[in-house]
C-alpha positions in Angstrom: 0.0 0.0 0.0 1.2 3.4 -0.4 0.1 7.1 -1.1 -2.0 8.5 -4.0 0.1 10.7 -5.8 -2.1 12.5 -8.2 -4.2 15.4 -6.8 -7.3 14.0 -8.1 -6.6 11.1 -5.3 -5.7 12.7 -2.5 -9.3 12.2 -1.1 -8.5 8.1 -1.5 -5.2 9.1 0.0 -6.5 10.6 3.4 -10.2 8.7 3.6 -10.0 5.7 1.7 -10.6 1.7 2.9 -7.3 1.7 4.5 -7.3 5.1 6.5 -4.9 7.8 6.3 -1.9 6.4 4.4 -0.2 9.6 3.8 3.5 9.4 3.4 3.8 5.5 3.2 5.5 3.6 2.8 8.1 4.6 5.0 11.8 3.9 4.6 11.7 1.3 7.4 8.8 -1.1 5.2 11.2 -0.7 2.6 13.7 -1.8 4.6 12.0 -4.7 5.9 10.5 -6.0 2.7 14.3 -5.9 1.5 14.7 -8.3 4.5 12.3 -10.8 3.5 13.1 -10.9 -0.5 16.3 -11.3 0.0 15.2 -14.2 2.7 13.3 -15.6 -0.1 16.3 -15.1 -2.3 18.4 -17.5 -0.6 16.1 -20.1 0.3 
């Protein structure tokens, strides 16, 4: 999940089925996805 870019959206952005998700995702989910591919990755 991550922010609506696009103006037009920012309504889905703030309101939408999965609440406010404003200014995700943050570095840290990044960071932990990362984590798991490369988990994946080895197996």
């Amino acid at each position: 999940m991550g922010e609506y870019h696009p103006e037009i959206y920012k309504a889905m952005t703030i309101d939408g089925r999965l609440g406010d998700i404003r200014g995700l995702p943050h570095e840290e989910d990044l960071a932990e996805i990362a984590e798991k591919v490369k988990g994946i990755l080895v197996v």
